[in-house]
VEXTI-30809 format. One line per field, with one value per atom (N, C-alpha, C, O): x negated, y negated, z; atom name; residue in three letters. Coordinates in Angstrom, 2 decimals, padded with zeros to 5 digits. Atoms other than C-alpha are relative to their C-alpha. Layout:
N
x <- X/...
y <- Y/...
z <- Z/...
kemi <- CA/...
keba <- ALA/...
This chain:
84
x <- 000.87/052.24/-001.31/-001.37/002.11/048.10/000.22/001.26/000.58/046.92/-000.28/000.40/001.07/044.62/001.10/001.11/-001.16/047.64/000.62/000.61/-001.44/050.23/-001.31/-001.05/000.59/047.17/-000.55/-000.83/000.22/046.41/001.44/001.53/-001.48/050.08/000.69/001.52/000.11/049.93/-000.72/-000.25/001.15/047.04/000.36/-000.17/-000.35/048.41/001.30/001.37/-001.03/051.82/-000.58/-000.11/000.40/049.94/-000.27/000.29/000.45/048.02/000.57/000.12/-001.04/050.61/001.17/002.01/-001.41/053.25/-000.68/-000.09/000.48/050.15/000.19/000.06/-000.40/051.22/001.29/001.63/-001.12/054.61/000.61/001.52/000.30/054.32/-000.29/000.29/001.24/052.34/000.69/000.45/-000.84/054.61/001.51/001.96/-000.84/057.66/000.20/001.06/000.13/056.54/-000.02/000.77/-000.07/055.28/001.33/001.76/-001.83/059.02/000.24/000.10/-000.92/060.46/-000.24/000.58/000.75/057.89/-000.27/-000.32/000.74/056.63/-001.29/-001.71/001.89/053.13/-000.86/-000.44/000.93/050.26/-001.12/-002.13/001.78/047.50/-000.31/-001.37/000.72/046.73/-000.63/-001.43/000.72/045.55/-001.10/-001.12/001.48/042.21/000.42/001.31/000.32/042.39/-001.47/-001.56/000.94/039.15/000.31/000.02/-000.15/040.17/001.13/000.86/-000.44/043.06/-000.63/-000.15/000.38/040.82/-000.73/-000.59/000.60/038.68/000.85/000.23/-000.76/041.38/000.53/000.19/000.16/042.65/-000.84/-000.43/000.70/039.57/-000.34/-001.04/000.30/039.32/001.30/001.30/-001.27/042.64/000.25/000.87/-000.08/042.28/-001.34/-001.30/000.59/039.16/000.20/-000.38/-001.28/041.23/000.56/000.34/-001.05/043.79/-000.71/-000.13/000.86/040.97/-000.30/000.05/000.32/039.62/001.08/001.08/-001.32/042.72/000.58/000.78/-000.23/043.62/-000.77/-000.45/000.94/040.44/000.29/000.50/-000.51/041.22/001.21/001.32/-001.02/044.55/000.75/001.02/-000.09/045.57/001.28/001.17/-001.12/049.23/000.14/000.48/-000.27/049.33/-000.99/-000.58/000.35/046.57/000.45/001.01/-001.03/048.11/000.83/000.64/-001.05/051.11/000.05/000.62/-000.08/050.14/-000.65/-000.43/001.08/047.21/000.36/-000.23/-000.44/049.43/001.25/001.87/-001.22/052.21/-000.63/-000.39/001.13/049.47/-000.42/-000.64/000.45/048.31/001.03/000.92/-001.56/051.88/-000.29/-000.70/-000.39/052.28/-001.44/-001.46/000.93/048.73/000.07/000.12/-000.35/049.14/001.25/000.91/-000.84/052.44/-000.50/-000.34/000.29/050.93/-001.25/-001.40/000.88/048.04/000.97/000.82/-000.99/050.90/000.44/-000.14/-000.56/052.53/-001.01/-000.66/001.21/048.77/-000.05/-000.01/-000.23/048.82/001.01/000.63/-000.80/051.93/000.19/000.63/-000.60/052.56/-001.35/-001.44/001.20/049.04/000.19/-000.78
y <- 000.96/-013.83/-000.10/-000.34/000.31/-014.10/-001.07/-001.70/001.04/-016.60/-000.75/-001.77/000.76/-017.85/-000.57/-001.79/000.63/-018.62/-000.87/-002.07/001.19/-020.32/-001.17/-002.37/001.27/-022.33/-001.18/-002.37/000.57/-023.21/-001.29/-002.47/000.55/-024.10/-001.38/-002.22/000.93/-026.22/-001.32/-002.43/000.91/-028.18/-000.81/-001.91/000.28/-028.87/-000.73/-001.81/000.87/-030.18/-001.31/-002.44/001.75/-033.01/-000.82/-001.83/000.58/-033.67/-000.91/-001.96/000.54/-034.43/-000.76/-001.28/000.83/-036.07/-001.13/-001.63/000.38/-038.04/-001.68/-002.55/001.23/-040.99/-000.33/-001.37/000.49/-041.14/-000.99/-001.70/001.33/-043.51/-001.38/-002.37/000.81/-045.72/-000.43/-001.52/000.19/-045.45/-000.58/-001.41/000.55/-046.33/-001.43/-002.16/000.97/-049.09/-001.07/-002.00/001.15/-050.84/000.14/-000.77/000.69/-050.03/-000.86/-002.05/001.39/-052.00/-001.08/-002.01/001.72/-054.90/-000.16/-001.37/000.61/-055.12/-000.77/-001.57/000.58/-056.09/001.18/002.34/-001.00/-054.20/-000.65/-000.04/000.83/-056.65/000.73/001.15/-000.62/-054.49/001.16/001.81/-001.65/-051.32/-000.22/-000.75/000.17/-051.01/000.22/000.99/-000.63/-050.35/001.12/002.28/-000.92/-049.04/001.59/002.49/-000.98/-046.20/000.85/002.05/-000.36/-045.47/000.66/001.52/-000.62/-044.97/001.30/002.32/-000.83/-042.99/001.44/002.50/-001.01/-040.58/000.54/001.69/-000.39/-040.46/001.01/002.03/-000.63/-039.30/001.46/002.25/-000.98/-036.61/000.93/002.11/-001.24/-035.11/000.59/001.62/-000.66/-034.82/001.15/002.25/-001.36/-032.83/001.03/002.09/-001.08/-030.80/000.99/002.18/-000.97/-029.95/000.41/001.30/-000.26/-029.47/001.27/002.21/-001.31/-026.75/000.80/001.90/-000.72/-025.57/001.02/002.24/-000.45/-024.75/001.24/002.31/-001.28/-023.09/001.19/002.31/-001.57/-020.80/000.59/001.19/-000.41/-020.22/-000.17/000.91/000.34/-021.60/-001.05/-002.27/000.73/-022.59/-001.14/-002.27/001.12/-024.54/-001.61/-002.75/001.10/-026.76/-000.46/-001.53/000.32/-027.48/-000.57/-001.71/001.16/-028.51/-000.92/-001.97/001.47/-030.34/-001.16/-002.25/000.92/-031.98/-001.05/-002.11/000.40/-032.86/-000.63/-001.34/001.36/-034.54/-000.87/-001.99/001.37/-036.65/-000.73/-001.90/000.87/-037.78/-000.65/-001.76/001.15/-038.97/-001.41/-002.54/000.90/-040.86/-000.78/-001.83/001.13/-042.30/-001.07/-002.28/000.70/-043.57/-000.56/-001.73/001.12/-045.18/-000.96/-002.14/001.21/-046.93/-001.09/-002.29/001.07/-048.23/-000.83/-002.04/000.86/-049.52/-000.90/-001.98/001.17/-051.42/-000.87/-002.05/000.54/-052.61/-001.02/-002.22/001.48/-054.40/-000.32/-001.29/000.55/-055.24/-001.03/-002.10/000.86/-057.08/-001.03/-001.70/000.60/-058.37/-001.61/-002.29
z <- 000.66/046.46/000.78/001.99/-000.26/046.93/000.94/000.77/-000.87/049.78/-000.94/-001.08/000.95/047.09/-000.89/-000.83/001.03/044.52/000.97/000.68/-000.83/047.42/000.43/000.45/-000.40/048.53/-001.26/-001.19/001.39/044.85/-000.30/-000.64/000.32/044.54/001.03/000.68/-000.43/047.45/000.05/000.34/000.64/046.57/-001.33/-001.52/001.36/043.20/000.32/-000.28/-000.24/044.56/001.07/000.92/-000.15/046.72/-001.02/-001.44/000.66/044.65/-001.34/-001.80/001.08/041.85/000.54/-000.20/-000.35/044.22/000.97/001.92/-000.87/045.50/-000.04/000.82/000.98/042.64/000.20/-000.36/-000.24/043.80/000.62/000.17/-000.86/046.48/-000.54/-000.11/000.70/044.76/-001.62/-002.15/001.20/041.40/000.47/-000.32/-000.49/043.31/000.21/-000.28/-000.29/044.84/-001.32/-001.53/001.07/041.51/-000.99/-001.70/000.54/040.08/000.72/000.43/-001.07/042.61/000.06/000.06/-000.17/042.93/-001.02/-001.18/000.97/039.97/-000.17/-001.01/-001.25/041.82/-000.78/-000.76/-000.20/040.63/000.67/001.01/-000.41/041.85/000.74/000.26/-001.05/045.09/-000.76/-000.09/000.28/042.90/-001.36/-002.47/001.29/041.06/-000.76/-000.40/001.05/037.76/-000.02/-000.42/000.04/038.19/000.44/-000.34/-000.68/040.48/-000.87/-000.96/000.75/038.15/-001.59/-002.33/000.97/035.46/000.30/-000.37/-000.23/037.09/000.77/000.78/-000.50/038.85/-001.44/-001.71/001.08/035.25/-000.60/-001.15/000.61/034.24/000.66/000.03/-000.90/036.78/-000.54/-000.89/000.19/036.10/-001.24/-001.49/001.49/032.48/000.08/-000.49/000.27/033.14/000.99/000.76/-000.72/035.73/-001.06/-001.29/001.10/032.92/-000.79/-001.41/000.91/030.78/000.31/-000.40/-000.96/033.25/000.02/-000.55/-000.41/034.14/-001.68/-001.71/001.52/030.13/-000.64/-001.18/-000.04/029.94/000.64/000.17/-000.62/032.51/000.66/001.73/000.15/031.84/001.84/002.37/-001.08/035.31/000.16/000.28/000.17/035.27/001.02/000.65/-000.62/038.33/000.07/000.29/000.44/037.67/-001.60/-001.33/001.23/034.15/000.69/001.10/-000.53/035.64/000.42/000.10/-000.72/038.24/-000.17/000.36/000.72/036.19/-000.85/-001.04/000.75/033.91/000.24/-000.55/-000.62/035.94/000.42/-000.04/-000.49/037.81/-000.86/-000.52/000.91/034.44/-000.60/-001.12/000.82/033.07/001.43/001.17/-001.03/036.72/000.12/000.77/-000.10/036.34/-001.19/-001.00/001.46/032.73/000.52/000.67/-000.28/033.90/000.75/000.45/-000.70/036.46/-000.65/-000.41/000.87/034.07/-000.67/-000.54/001.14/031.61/001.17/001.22/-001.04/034.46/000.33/000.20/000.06/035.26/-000.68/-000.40/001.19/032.23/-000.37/-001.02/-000.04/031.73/001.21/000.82/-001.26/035.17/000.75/001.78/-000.36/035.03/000.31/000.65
kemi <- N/CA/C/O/N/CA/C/O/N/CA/C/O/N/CA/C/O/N/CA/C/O/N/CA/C/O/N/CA/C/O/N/CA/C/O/N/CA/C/O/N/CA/C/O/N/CA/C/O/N/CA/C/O/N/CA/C/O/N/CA/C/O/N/CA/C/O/N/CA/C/O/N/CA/C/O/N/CA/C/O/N/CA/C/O/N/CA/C/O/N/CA/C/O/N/CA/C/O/N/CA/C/O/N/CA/C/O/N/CA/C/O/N/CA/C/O/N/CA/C/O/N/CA/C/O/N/CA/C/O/N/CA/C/O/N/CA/C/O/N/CA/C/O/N/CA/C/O/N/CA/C/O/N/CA/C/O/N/CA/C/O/N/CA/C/O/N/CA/C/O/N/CA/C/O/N/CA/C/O/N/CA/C/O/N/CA/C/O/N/CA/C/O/N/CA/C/O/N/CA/C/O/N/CA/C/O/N/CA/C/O/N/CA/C/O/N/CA/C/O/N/CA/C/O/N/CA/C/O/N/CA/C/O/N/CA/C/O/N/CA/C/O/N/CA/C/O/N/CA/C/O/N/CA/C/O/N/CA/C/O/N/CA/C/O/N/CA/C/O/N/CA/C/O/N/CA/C/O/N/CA/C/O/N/CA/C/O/N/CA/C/O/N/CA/C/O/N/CA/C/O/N/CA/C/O/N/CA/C/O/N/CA/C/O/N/CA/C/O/N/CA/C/O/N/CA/C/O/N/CA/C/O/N/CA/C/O/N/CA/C/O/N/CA/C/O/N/CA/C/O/N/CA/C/O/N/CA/C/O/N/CA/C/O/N/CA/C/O/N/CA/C/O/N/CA/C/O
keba <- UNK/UNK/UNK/UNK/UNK/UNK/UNK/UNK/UNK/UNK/UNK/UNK/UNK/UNK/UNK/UNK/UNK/UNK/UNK/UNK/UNK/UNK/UNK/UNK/UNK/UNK/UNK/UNK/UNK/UNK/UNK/UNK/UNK/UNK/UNK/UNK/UNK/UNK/UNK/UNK/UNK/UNK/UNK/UNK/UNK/UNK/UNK/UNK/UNK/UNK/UNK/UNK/UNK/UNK/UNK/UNK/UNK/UNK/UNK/UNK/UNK/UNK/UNK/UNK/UNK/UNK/UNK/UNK/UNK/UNK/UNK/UNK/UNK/UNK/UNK/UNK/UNK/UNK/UNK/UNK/UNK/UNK/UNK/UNK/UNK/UNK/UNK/UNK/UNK/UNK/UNK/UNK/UNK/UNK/UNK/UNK/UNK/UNK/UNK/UNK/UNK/UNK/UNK/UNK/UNK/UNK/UNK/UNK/UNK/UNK/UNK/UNK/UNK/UNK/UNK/UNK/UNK/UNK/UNK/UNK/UNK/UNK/UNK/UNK/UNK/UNK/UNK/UNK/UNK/UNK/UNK/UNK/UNK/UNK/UNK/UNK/UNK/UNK/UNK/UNK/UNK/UNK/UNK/UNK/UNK/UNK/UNK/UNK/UNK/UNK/UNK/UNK/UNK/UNK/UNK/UNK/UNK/UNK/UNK/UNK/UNK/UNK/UNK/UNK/UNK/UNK/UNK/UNK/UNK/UNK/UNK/UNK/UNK/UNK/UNK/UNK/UNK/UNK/UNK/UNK/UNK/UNK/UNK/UNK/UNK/UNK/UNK/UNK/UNK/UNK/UNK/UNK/UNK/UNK/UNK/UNK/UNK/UNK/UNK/UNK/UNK/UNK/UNK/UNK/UNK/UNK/UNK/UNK/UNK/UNK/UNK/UNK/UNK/UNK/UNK/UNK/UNK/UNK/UNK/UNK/UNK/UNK/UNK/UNK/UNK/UNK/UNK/UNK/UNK/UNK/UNK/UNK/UNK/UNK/UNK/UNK/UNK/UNK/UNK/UNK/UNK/UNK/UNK/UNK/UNK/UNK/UNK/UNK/UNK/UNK/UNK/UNK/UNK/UNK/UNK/UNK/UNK/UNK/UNK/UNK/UNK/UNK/UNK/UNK/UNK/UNK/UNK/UNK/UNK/UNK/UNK/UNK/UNK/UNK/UNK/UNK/UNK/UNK/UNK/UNK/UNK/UNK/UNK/UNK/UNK/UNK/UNK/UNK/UNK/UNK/UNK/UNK/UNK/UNK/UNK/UNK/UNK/UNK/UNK/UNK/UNK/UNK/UNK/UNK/UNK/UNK/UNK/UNK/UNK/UNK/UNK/UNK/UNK/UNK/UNK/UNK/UNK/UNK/UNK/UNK/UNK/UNK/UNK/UNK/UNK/UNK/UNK/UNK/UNK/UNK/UNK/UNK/UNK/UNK/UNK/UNK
């Protein structure tokens, strides 16, 4: 496997297990007050034009990982408002 692919592939698994922490926690507590919304929207908005990119150029691991970060950000907005 390419340097350039495993470092792709690494980059893409932080980055997507970066919401895990952070999604955990608001299962458990049910707290969102400490986390912007703002910053959620805007990481949101970053990762959709990630997967956007990524789609374009046929680039499986950003896809994937673009697209797990965006489920685990959209949950944590719904909890946002829900637990507001």
């Amino acid at each position: 496997m390419d340097l350039i692919i495993v470092l792709g592939l690494i980059g893409a698994m932080l980055t997507t297990v970066s919401f895990v922490p952070q999604l955990i926690k608001v299962c458990r507590t049910r707290s969102t007050k400490d986390i912007s919304a703002g910053m959620l929207v805007l990481f949101s908005s970053a990762f959709i034009v990630w997967l956007t990119y990524g789609i374009l150029i046929e680039d499986i691991p950003l896809i994937i990982a673009n697209t797990f970060a965006i489920v685990q950000a959209i949950i944590i907005l719904i909890f946002k408002i829900i637990y507001k």
